[in-house]
N, C-alpha and C positions, 0 to 999 in steps of 0.2 A: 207502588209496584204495578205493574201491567201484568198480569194473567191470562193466559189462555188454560178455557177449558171446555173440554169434550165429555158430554154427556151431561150436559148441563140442565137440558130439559127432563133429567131423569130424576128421581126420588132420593139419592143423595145429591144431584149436579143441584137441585134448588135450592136446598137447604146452607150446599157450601156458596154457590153466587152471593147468597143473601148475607152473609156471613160476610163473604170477601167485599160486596157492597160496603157493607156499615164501619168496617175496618176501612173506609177509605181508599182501597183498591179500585186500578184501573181492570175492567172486567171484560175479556173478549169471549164470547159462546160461538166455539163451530156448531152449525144447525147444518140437517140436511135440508129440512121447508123453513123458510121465516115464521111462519105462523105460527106451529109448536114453540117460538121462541119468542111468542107477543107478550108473553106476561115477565119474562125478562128483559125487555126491550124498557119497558116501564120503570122498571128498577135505573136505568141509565147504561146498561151493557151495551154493549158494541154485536150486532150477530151479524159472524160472518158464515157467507154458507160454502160448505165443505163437504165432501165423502169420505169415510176411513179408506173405502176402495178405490181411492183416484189422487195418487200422491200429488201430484199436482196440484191439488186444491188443495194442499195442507198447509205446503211450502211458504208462500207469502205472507199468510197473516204468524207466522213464528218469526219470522224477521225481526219483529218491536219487542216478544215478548222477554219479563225475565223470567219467566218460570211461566210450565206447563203443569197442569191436572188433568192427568187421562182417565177418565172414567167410563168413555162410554164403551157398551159392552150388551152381547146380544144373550139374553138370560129370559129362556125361559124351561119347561120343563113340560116334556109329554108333546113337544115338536116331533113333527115328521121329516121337514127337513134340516138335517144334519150339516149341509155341506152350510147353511147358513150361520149356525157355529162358528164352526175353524175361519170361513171368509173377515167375519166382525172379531171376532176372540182374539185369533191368532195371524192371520194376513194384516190386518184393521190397524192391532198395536203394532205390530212391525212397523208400518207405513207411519204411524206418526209419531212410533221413536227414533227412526230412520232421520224425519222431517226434522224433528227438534234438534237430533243432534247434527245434521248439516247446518242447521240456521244458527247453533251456538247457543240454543237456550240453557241458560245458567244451572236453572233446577228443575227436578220433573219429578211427581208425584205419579207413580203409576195404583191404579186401583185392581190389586188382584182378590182373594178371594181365603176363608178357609177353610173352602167345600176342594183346596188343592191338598189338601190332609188326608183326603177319601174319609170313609166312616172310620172313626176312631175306638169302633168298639167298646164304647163306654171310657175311655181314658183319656187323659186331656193330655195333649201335646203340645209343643211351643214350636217357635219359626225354625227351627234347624229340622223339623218332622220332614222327610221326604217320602210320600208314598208312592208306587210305582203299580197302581190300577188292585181290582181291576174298576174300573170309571162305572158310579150307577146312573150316572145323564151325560149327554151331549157336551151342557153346561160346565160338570166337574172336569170332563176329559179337557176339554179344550181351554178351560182358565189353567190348568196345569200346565201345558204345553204354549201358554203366553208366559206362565210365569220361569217355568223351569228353562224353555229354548228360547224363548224371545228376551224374555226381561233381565233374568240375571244374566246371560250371556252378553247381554250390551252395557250389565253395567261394570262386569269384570272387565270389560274392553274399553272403560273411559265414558262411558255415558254417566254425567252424576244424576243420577235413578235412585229416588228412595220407594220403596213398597210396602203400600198397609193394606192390610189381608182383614176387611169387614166379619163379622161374623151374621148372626141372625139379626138383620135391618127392620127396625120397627116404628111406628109414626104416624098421625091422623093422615088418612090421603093413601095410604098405599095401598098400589095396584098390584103388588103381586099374591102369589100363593099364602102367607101370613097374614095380608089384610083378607086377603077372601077368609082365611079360616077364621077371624077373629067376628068379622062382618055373618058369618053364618052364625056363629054362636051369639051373638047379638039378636039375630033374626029367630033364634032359637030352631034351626034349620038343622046347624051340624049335625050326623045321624051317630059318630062316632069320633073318639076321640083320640088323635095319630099319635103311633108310638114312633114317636122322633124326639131327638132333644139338640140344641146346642147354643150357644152363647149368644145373648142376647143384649144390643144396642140401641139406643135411641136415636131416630134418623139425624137430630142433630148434634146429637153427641159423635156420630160418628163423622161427618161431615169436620167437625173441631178438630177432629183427628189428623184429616187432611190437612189442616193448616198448619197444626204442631208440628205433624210432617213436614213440609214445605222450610218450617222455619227451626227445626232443631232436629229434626232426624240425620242417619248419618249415611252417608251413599255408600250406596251395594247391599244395603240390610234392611228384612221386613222386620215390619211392625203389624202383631194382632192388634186390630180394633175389636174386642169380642164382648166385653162386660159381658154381665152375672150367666152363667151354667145353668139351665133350666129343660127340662120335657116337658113337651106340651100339656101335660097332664096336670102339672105346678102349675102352668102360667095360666090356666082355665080355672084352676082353683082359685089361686090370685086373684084372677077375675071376678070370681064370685063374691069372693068379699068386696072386691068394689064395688060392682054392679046390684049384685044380690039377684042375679039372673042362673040358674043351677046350667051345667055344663050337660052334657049328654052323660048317662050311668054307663055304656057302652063303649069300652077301648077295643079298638081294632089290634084282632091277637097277631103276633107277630108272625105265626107259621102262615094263617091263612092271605096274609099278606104279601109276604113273599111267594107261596103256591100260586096265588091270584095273578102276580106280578109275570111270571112264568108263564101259566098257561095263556095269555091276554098278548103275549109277545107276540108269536105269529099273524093274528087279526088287526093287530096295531100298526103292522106293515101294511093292512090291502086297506084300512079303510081309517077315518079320522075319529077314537075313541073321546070321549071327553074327560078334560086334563085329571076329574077324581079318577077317576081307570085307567087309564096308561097305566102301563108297566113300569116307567119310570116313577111317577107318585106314588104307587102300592111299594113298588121295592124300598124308595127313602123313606117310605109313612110306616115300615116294617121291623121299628125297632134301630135309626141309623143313628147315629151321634156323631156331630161335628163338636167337639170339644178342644177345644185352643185356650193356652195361656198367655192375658195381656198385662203380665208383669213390666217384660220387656216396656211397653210402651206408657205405659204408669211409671215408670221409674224414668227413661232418655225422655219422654216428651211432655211426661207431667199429665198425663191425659187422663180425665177425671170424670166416666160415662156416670148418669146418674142412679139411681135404686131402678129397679125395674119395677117395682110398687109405684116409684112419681110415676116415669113415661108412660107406664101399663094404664096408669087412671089417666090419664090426659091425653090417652090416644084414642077411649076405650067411650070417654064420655064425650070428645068430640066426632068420633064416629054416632052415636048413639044424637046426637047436635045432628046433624045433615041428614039422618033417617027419617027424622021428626017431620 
């Protein structure tokens, strides 16, 4: 099969290339620089270069494909600018579900999110959960609004669109907000310990997802990728037994978190906070839960994310390998 996939140079996009590599897969990677796409080049992929925001550069290379993987997506958290969101989140997928389904592509895995749940106050919901704000980041609000107006509206109208909804993404290598916390606590840095909790995957368990997707999911319905339910506070423990490295005694209380988050708002507007202060970090680190149930996709797609004891120590000791 031939492949196109967006977001390839991201933290699951290389995990599933590599994946779709070794299965023998023809592998196209829209890039916006060739360069971020040199260490997939090597692999044998095809990089074509594209923008989410210039439909035109979408169109032609969906032509060959039988199937797309959309993943790419603008994620981060304690941004100032907003309107960079909605452009990549919600313009971005429009533009290249638009593209796929003008060009005829067979099947399309789109990568939404299940921070579209909002905080789940401690209970765990499954894919029929619709929450309706109010949004505690840029992130949340706007994977909502790919997934609720953009994605299933195209695929109740004939797009065959399957969606798997990531939960907590974890893995040697990553760059976002959970490798920083995990990397601080390595460094024996973290000052305190975030009261957040939600469902936790291994980057290539979740990537496997995508492809079950791809090849057994059933169009117009999400699928959690979430594996095991944990707060931060477990998975630091976890840690300790691996590592034998103690966690911080200090959990950040949930009021002063949210107060912090509050008063920090207004300043957050005139000047650039850094990302542990943002009002957006204090609010989600203040007691949030994203909890989702991946029955669904353990049952239709057979999908089998591993202990979070294996990936926790193999992520935890090859970070702990590159510090060295």
């Amino acid at each position: 099969m031939r492949y196109l996939v967006t977001g390839a140079t991201g933290f699951i996009g290389r995990s599933l290339v590599r994946q779709l590599v070794s299965a023998g897969h023809d592998v196209v990677a829209l890039v916006r620089d060739h360069r971020r796409g040199l260490e997939l080049g090597e692999l044998g992929v095809d990089l074509v270069k594209a923008n989410l925001l210039e439909p035109d550069s979408l169109r032609p290379p969906m032509e060959d494909a039988d199937g797309l993987f959309h993943l790419a997506a603008w994620y981060k958290v304690g941004a100032r600018d907003s309107a960079a969101a909605h452009r990549t989140n919600v313009q971005g997928t429009r533009h290249v579900l638009e593209a796929a389904g003008d060009a005829g592509v067979g099947r399309i895995v789109y990568t939404s999110s299940i921070v579209v749940f909002g905080d789940t106050g401690g209970r765990t919901v499954d894919h029929t959960h619709r929450h309706a704000g109010p949004w505690l980041s840029e992130y949340e609000r706007t994977k909502w609004e790919a997934h609720h107006e953009v994605a299933l509206p195209m695929a109740a109208a004939g797009l065959p669109l399957v969606i798997v909804q990531p939960g907590i993404v974890y893995g040697p290598g990553d760059q976002s907000n959970v490798g920083d916390v995990l990397r601080d606590y390595l460094r024996r840095r973290l000052p305190m310990i975030p009261v957040q909790g939600g469902c936790w995957a291994h980057v290539d368990d979740i990537a496997r997802g995508h492809l079950l997707a791809m090849e057994r999911g059933r169009v117009g319905e999400s699928y959690v990728l979430a594996g095991e339910t944990r707060m931060w506070g477990e998975v630091l423990r976890l840690a300790h037994q691996i590592t034998g490295i103690r966690p911080p005694r200090l959990t950040l209380p949930p009021v002063l978190a949210r107060l912090s988050s509050t008063l920090l708002r207004p300043l957050s507007a005139l000047v650039s906070l850094p990302q542990m202060y943002h009002p957006e970090t204090l609010r989600i680190a203040g007691g949030v839960t994203y909890f989702a149930d991946d029955s669904r996709s353990r049952g239709e797609l057979r999908w089998r994310p591993r202990p979070l004891r294996d990936g926790l120590a193999e992520t935890l000791n090859a970070e702990l390998a590159a510090m060295a």
